[in-house]
C-alpha positions in Angstrom: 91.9 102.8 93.5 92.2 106.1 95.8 88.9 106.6 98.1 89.2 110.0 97.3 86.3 109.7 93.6 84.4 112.0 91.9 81.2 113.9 93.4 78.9 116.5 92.1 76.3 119.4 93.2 75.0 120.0 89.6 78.0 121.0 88.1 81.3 122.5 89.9 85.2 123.1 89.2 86.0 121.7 92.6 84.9 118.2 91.8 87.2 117.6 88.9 90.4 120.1 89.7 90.1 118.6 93.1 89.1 115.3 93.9 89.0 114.1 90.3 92.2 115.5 89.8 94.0 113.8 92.7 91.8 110.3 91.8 93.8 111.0 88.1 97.0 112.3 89.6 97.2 108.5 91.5 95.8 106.6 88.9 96.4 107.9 85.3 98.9 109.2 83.4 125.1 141.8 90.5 127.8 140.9 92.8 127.9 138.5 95.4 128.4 139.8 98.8 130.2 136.9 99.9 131.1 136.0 103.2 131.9 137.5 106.5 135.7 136.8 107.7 136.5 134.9 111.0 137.4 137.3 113.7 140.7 138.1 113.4 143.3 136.4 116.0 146.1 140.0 115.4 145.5 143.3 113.6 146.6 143.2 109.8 150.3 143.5 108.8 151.2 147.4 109.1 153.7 148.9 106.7 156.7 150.7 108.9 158.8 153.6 107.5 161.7 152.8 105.5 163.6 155.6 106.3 162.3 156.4 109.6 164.8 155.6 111.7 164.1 156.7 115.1 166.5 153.6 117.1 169.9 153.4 117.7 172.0 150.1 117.9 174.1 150.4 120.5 176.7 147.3 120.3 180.3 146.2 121.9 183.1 147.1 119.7 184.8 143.7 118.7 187.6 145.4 116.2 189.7 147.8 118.3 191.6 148.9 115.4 190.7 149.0 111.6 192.5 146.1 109.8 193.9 147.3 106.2 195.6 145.3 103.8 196.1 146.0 99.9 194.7 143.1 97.7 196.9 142.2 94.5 194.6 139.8 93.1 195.8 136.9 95.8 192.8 135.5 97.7 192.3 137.3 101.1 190.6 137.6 104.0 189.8 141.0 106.5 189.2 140.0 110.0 188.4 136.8 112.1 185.6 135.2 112.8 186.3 134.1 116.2 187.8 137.4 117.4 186.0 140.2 115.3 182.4 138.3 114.6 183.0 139.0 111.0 185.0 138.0 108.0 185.1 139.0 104.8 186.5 136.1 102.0 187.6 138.3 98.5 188.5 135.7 95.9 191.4 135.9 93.5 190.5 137.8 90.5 188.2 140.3 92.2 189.9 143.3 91.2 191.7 144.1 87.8 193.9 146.4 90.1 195.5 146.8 93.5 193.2 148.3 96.0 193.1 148.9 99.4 190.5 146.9 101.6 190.1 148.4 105.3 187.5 146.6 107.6 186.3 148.7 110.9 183.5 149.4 113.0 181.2 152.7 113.5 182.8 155.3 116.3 178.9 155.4 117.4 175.8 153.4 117.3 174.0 153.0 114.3 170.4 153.9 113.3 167.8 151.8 112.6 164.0 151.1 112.8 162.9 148.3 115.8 159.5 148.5 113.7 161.4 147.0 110.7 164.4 144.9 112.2 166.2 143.5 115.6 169.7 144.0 115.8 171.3 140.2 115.6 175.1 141.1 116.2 178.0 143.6 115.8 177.8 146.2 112.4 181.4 146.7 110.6 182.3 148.8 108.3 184.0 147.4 104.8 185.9 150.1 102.5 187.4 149.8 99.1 189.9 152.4 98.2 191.7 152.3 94.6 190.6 152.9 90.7 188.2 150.2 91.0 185.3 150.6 93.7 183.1 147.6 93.0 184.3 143.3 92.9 184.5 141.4 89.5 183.7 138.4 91.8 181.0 138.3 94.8 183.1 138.4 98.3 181.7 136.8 101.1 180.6 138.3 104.1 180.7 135.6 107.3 178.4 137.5 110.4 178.2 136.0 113.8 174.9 135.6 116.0 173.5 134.1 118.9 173.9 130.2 117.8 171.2 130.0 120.9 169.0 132.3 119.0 168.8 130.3 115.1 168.4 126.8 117.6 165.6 128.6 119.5 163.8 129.7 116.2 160.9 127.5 114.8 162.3 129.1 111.7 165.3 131.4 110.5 163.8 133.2 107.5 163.8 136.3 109.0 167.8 136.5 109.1 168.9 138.9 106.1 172.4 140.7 105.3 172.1 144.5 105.7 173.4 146.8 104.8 173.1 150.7 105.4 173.7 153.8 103.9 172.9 157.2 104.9 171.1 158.2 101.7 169.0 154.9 101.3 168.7 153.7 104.8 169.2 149.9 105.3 168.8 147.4 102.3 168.8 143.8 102.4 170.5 141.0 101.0 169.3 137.3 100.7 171.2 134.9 103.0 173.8 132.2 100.9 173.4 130.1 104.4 172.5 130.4 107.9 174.8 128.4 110.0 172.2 127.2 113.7 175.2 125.2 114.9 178.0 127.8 114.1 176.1 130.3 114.9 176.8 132.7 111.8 175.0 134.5 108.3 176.7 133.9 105.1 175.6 136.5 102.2 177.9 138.0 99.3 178.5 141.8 98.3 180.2 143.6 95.2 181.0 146.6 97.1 181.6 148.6 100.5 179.7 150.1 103.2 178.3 149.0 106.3 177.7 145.5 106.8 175.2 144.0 110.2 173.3 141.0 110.4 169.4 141.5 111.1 166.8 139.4 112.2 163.0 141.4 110.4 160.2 141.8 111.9 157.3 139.5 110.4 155.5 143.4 109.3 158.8 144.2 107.4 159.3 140.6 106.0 155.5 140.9 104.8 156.1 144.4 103.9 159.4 143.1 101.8 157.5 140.2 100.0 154.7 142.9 98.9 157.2 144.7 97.3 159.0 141.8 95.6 155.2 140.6 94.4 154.5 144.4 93.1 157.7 143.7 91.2 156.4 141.0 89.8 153.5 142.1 89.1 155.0 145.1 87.2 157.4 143.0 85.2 154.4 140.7 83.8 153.0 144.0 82.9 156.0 144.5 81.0 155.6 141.7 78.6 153.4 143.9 76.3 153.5 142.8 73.4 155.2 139.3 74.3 151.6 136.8 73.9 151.7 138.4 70.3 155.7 137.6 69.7 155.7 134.5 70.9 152.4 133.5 69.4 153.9 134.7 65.8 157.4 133.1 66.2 156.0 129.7 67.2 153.5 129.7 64.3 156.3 130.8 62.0 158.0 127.5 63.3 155.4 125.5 63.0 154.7 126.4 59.5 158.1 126.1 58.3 159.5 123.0 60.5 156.5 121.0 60.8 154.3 121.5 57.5 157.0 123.0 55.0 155.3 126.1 54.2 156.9 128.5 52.1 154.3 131.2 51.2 156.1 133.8 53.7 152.7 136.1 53.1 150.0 133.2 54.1 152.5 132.4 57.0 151.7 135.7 58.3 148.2 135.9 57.1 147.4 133.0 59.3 149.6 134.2 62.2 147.6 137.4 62.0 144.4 135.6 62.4 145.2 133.4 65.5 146.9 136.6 67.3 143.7 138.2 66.1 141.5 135.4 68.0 143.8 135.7 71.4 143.9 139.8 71.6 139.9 139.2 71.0 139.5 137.1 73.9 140.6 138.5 77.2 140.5 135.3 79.0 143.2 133.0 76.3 144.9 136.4 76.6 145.3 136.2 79.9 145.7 132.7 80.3 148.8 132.9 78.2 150.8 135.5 80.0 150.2 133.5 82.9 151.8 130.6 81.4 154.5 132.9 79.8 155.0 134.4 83.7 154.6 130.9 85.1 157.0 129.2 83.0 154.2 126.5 81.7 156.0 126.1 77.9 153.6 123.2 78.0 150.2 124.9 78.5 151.7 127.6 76.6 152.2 125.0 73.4 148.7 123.9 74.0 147.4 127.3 73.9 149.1 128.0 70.9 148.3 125.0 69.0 144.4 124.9 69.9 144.3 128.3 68.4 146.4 127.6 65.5 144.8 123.8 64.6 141.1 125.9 64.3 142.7 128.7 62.5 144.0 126.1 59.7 141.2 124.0 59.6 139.9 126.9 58.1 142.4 127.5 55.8 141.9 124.1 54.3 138.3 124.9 54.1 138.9 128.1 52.3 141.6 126.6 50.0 144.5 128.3 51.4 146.4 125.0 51.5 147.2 125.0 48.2 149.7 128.1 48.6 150.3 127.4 52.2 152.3 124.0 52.4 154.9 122.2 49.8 153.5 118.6 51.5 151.8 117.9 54.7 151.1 114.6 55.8 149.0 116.1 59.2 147.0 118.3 56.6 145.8 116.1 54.7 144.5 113.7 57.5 143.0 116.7 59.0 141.3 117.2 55.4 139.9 113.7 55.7 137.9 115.4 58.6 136.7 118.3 56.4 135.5 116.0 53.6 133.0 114.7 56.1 132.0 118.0 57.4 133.8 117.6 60.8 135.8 121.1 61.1 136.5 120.6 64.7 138.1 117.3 64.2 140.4 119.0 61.8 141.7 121.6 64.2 142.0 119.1 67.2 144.3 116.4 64.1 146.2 119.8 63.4 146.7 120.8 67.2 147.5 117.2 68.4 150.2 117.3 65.3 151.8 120.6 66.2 151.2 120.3 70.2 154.2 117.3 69.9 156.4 118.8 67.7 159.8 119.6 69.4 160.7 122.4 67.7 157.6 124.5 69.5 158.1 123.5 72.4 161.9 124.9 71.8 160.7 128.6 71.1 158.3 128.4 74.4 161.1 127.4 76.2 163.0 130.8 74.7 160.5 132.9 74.9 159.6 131.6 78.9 163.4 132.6 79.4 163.2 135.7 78.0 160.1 136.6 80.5 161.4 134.7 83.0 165.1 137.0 82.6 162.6 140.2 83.1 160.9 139.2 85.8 163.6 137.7 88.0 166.4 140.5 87.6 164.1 142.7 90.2 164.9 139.9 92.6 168.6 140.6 92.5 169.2 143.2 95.2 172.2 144.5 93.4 169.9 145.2 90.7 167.9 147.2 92.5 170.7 149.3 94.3 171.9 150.0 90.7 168.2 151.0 89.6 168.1 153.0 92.5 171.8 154.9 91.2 170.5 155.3 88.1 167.2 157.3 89.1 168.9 159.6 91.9 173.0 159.3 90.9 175.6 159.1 93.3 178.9 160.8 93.2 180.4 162.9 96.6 180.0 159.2 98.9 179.8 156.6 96.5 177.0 154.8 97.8 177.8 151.0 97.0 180.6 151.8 95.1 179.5 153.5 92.4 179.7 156.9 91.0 177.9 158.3 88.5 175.7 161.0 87.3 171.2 159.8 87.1 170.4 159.0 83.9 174.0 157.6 82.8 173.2 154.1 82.2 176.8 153.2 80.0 178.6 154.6 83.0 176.3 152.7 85.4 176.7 149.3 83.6 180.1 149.3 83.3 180.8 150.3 87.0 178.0 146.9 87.8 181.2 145.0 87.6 180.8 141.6 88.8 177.0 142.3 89.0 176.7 142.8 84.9 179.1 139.6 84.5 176.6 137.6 86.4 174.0 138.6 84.4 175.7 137.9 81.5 176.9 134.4 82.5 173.3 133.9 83.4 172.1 134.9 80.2 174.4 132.7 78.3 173.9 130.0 80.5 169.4 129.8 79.8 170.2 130.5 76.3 172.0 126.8 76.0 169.4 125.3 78.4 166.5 126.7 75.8 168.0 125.1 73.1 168.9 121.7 74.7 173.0 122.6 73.9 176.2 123.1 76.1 177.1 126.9 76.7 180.6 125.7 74.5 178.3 125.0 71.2 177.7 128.9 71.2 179.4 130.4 68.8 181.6 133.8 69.3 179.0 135.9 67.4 176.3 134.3 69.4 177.7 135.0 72.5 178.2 138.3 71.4 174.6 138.9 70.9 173.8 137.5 74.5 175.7 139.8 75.9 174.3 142.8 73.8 171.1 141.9 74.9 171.7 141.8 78.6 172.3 145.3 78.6 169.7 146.6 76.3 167.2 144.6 78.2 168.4 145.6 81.1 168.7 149.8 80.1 164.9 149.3 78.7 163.5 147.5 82.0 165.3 150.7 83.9 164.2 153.2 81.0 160.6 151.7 81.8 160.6 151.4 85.4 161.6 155.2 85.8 158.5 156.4 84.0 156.0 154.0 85.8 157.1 154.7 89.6 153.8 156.1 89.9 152.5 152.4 88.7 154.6 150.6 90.5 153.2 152.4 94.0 149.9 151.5 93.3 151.4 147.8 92.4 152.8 147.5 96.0 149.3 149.2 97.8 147.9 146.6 96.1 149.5 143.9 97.4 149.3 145.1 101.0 145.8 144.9 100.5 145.9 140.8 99.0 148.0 140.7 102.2 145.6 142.0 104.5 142.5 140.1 102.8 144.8 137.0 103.7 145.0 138.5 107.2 141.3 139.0 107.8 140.4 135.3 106.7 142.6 133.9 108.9 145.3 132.5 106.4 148.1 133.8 108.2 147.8 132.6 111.5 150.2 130.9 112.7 150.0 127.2 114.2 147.4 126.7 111.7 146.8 123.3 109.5 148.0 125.1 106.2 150.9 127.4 108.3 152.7 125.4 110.4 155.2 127.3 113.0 158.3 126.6 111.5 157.2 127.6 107.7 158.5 131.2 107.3 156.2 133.8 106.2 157.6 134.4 102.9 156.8 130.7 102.3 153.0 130.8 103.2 152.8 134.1 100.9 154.2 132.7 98.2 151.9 129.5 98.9 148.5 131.6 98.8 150.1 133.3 95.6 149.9 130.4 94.1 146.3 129.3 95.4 145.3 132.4 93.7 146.9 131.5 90.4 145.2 127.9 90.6 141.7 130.1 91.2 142.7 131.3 88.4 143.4 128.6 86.5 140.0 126.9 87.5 137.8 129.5 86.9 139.2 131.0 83.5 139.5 134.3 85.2 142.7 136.0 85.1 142.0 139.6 86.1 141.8 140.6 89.6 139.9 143.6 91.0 141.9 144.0 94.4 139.3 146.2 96.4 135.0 146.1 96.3 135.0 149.9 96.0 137.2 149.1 92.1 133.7 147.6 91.0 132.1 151.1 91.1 135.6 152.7 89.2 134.1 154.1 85.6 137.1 153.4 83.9 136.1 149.6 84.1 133.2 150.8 81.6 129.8 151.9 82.1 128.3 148.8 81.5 130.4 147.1 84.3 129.6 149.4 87.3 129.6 147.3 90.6 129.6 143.9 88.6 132.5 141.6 87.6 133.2 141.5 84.3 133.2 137.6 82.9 137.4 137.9 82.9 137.6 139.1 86.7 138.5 137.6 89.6 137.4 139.9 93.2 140.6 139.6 95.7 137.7 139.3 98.7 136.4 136.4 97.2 139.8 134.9 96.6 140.9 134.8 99.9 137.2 133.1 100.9 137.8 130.9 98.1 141.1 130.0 99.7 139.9 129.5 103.7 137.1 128.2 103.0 139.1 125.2 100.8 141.7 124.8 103.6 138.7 124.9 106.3 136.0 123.4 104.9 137.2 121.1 102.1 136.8 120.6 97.9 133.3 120.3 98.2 132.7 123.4 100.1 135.1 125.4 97.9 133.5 124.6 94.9 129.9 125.3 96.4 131.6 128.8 96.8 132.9 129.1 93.2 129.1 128.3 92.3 127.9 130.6 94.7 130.4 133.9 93.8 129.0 132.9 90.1 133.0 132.5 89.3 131.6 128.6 87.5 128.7 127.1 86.8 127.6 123.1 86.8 126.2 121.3 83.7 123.9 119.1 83.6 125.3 115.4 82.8 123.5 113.2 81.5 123.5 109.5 83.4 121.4 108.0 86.2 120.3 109.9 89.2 119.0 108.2 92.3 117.1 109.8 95.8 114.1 110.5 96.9 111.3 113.2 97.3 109.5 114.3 100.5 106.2 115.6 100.4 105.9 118.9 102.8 102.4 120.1 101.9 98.9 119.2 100.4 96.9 122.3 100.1 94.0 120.4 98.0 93.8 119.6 101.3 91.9 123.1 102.4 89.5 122.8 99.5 88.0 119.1 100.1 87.2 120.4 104.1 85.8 123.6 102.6 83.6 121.8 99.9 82.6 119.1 102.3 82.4 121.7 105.2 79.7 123.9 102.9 78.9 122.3 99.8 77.0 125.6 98.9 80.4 127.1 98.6 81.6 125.0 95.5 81.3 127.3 92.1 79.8 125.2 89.1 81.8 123.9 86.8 81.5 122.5 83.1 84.3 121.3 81.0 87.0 118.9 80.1 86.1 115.5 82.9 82.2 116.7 84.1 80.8 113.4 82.9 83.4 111.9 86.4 80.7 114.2 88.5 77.1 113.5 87.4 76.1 110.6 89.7 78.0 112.7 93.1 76.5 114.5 95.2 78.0 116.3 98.0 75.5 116.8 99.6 74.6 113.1 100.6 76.0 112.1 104.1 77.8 108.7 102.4 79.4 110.9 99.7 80.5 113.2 102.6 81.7 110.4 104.6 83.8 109.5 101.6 85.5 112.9 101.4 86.6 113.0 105.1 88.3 109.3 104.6 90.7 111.6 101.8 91.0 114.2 104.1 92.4 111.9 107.0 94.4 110.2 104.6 95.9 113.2 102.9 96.8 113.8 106.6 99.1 110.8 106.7 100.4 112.1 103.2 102.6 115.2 104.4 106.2 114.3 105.6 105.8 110.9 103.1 109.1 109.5 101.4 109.1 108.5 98.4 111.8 106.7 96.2 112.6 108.2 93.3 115.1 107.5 90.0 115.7 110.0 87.3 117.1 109.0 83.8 118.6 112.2 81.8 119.5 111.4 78.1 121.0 113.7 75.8 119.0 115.4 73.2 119.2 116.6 69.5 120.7 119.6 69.8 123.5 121.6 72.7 122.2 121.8 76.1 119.1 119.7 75.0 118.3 116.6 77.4 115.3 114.3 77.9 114.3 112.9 81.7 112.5 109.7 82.5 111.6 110.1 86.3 109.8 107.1 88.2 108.7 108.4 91.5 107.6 104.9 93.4 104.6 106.2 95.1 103.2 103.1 95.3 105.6 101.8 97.4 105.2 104.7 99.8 101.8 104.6 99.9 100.6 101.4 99.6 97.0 101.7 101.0 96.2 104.8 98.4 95.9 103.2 95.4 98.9 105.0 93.3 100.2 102.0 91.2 99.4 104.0 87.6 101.4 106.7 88.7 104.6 104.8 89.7 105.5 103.6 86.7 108.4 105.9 84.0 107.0 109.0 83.2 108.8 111.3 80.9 109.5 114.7 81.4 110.9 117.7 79.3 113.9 119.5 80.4 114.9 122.8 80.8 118.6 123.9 82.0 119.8 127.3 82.4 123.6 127.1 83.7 123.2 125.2 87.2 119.2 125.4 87.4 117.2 122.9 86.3 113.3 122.1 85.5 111.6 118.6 84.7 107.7 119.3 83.4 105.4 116.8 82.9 101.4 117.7 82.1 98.4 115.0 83.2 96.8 113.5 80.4 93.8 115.5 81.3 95.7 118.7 81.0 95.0 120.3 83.7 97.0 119.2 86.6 101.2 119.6 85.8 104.4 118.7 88.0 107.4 120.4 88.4 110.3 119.7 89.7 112.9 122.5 90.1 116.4 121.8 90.7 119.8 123.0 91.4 122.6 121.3 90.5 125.8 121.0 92.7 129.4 119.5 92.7 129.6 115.7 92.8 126.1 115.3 90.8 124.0 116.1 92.9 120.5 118.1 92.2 118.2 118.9 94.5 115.4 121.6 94.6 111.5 121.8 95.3 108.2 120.2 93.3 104.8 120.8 92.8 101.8 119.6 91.3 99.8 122.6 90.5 96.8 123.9 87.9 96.4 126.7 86.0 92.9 127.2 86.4 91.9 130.5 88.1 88.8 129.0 89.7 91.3 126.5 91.8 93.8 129.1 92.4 90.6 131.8 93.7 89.1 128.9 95.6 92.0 127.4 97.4 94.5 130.6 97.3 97.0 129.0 95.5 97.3 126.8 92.4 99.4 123.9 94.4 97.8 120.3 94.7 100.7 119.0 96.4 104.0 120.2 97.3 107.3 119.2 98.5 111.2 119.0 98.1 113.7 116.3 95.7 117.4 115.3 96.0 119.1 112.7 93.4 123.0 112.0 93.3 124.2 110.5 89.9 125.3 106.8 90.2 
């Protein structure tokens, strides 16, 4: 047994919350901050003017003489490559009628912006003349540059078609195929104008990509009402197909309740327009069919089934569930049934098309020349060949020519691919419909986009700023691990893009709030001022979230997620295995007071005085005793000791039990602490990653407590005490801790 025993002047608190206690202890029973980003190795990406254009490219004339010929619907070609440094290929079947083609080159330099592009070759000048102003069929443009220069590169994704207009300044066009060996661009156009190859700058090919992004970004926005259409016409499939419902009205009714249950829920809401925006007709199913399988499980509950289905095989296994009370195992039969039915995963596929068709048109630079026509007109010049009043969309479309056609085709072409049939099983009245819809879609995206400029602005200011939160962390450095030389910078964008979605993914959260200063915006609501709300993801923290997993690895990102508050850890139940230093033992203080002045111990009667009556401290064997303990509690402090903690699950959700054995014994094998080695069990207390263990002394007044963190890969670790809450102790001492120290366990 410990040396440390019981001792007694008459009768004291000191005797038994002190040395009585220790002989029993060894012998019976809101927003984060975040981080600061690495310096900076170059100033964040600057924005230059799209129509300031202050430079003029000065150039060699390679075409003396304007080259005309008059096409007749024959396959021809304007200029030589070898001699001019362009060509221009126009198919057969490119015009309905004879028109004349003239290729030239400007009588003067041409302006441009050195902030935004370097000249790469020789402009030229490409005219249409004739009824018809715009192609049926793209024509190919062939520019020469530097084959040195495209070798040279570590990558050529700066290289674009351009093309210039006095109105709109110089638009781009994405590459068909750049030729290192050759030395040449290949690109296609619909129209006339002025024609150069240009190498951007990396701030205009940044610049560029934040505007495609915005986009984007403003086409998701445009879904609307989409989650809800999709949602309805897959559960109207479902119901049908799958479990040959024919009560049209509890279709509905049930449809109604599962949108009802999304719309409620910001964060399934949001999950499924990224999965719409995405393409993910598989998460999107799943989505769908989690809700769905819950919503009917109720139904059957509620009797609904009755009217709902004419026979279902899936319902009534799933009522086989119900009869024994287990409600959840009836939605998860019903959602593993409809989650592999073919026919839903048919309408995602449509419906991911449809979103997809939105989305993607913005990406089609003819596109957005003919946006840009619609909103501001163009009749004296013909700016890209077209003429035509702002506003007049039917004139607009039909003068799209070969750019409308290809949106049809395109159209007709996902259509099939949706419905797992060739584009030749489409029926005359089908296609007809197709086509229809390509231009109503097309006059509502430009209807929309019209009224939302204002929008769309902000859109594009916000993704300069994701930009330059990716510059200040260091994810766009070149020569980096994750950004090698020779990946081009649209690349590595569209990479961290899609490091945010994943964050997204992972955390639940699909709602960003771009800048800190949007936390303190009232229009967030009241009760949300300078917090994230549980939906929202801060653009600050992403881009830490994303260095810190390319520098620092898994387990460091996910210490961040805990540490932004975007997740929390569990605990799991299982084995957990470490050890437990002891740092302090401030009972330490009171046996050299008592034994230093035993005048100074207060009297004491209660619970454990019959341990005292035969000690007394002040005998010089008794005191000889107490300074043994005190040299050994000396050898006490920095002790390890081996310790194994057993968590069970409990009765109830969130509810665990804990057997911990702490091997003193073991540790300290010359103090006598054999009793207290042995399984003890402790009550548990979680609250998200936090942990306690309690565990009160059978004499009830000593306690330990061990308080804990929980981190990724299982591991908890935290401080412990062994404390009292008598007031005597605490007034005597200055503090109610016996012992002290710190506890790490990883689960096996």
């Amino acid at each position: 047994m410990l040396t440390v025993f019981p001792m007694k002047r008459r009768s004291n608190i000191i005797i038994p919350l002190i040395l009585c206690l220790l002989l029993t202890a060894c012998g019976g029973g809101g927003e984060n901050a975040g981080g600061t980003p690495p310096a900076a190795s170059g100033s964040a990406s600057t924005t230059p003017s799209a129509t300031a254009l202050p430079d003029t490219w000065q150039f060699d004339r390679t075409i003396p003489e304007p080259i005309e010929l008059t096409y007749d619907g024959s396959p021809v070609t304007l200029g030589n490559f070898a001699t001019h440094g362009i060509e221009i290929s126009v198919p057969e079947g490119a015009f309905e009628s004879a028109v004349t083609l003239t290729l030239s080159q400007p009588e003067e330099g041409v302006r441009y912006n050195r902030a935004a592009m370097d000249p790469a070759g020789v402009p030229a000048a490409f005219r249409i003349e004739g009824d018809q102003l715009r192609s049926d069929l793209p024509m190919t443009v062939k520019l020469k540059v530097d084959a040195q220069q495209l070798t040279d590169l570590q990558e050529t994704g700066g290289f674009r078609g351009g093309h210039f207009d006095e109105t709109f300044g110089w638009t781009y066009v994405d590459l068909v195929e750049v030729n290192e060996t050759d030395g040449y661009l290949l690109f296609n156009t619909y129209h006339n104008w002025l024609f150069a190859p240009a190498k951007l700058t990396r701030e205009e090919r940044v610049e560029q990509f934040a505007k495609e992004k915005a986009l984007d970004a403003w086409g998701a926005q445009q879904m609307g009402n989409e989650v809800e259409n999709v949602t309805r016409e897959m559960i109207r499939e479902i119901m049908i197909q799958q479990f040959n419902a024919t009560n049209e009205s509890e279709i509905m009714k049930i449809a109604d309740a599962v949108i009802g249950e999304i719309e409620s829920d910001a964060l399934d809401y949001g999950k499924m327009a990224l999965q719409l925006k995405d393409g993910d007709y598989e998460g999107l199913v799943g989505s769908v069919a989690d809700k769905l399988g819950g919503t009917l499980a109720s139904s059957l509950e509620s009797g609904t089934l009755e009217t709902l289905f004419g026979q279902a095989g899936t319902a009534a296994a799933a009522a086989g569930h119900l009869w024994e009370g287990d409600y959840s195992g009836a939605g998860m039969k019903i959602a593993e049934a409809i989650a592999e039915s073919s026919p839903v995963y048919r309408v995602a596929k449509v419906w991911i098309d449809m979103v997809d068709t939105r989305i993607s048109n913005w990406k089609n630079d003819e596109v957005e020349k003919a946006y840009q026509i619609y909103i501001n007109g163009a009749q004296s010049r013909s700016p890209w060949g077209y003429n035509v009043d702002a506003g007049d969309f039917e004139s607009l479309y039909s003068q799209m020519r070969g750019v409308s056609r290809q949106l049809e085709l395109e159209a007709v072409d996902r259509y099939a691919k949706a419905r797992g049939i060739s584009t030749g099983d489409i029926t005359a009245q089908q296609r007809q419909q197709i086509l229809a819809d390509v231009k109503a879609k097309l006059k509502d995206q430009f209807e929309k986009r019209s009224k939302q400029e204002e929008e769309l602005r902000q859109l594009e200011e916000d993704q300069r700023e994701i930009i330059r939160q990716f510059e200040e962390w260091g994810l766009l450095r070149e020569g980096s691990s994750w950004y090698p030389y020779d990946t081009p910078v649209e690349q590595m964008l569209h990479r961290l893009h899609g490091q945010m979605e994943r964050i997204m993914r992972e955390t639940g959260r699909y709602d960003l709030v771009i800048r800190r200063g949007d936390l303190h915006d009232q229009s967030r609501g009241l009760d949300n001022i300078g917090e994230l709300k549980e939906n929202e993801l801060l653009v600050p923290h992403l881009a830490e979230l994303i260095s810190t997993r390319y520098v620092e690895g898994e387990e460091a990102y996910q210490k961040k997620l805990l540490e932004f508050g975007y997740i929390t850890l569990k605990l799991e139940p299982g084995t957990y295995v470490g050890e437990l230093v002891i740092t302090d033992v401030p009972m330490k203080k009171a046996l050299q007071q008592a034994v230093d002045d035993p005048g100074s111990v207060p009297e004491y009667s209660g619970p454990n005085e019959e341990m005292c009556e035969e000690i007394n401290l002040w005998e010089a064997d008794v005191q000889a005793s107490v300074r043994e303990a005190i040299d050994n509690l000396d050898t006490v402090k920095g002790t390890v000791v081996p310790l194994r903690v057993e968590i069970s699950p409990g009765s109830g959700e969130n509810s665990y039990t804990a057997v911990l054995t702490a091997d003193f014994a073991s540790a300290l094998p010359s103090m006598g602490c054999e009793d207290i080695s042995g399984p003890t069990t402790f009550q548990v207390r979680t609250d998200k990653d936090k942990l306690t263990l309690t565990h009160t002394l059978e004499d009830g007044v000593g306690h330990w407590s061990y308080e804990g963190t929980i981190a990724p890969g299982g591991t908890i670790s935290g401080n412990l005490r062994l404390y009292t809450n008598e007031a005597e102790y605490r007034d005597y001492v200055g503090t109610d801790n016996m012992l002290t120290g710190t506890w790490e366990v990883s689960k096996q």
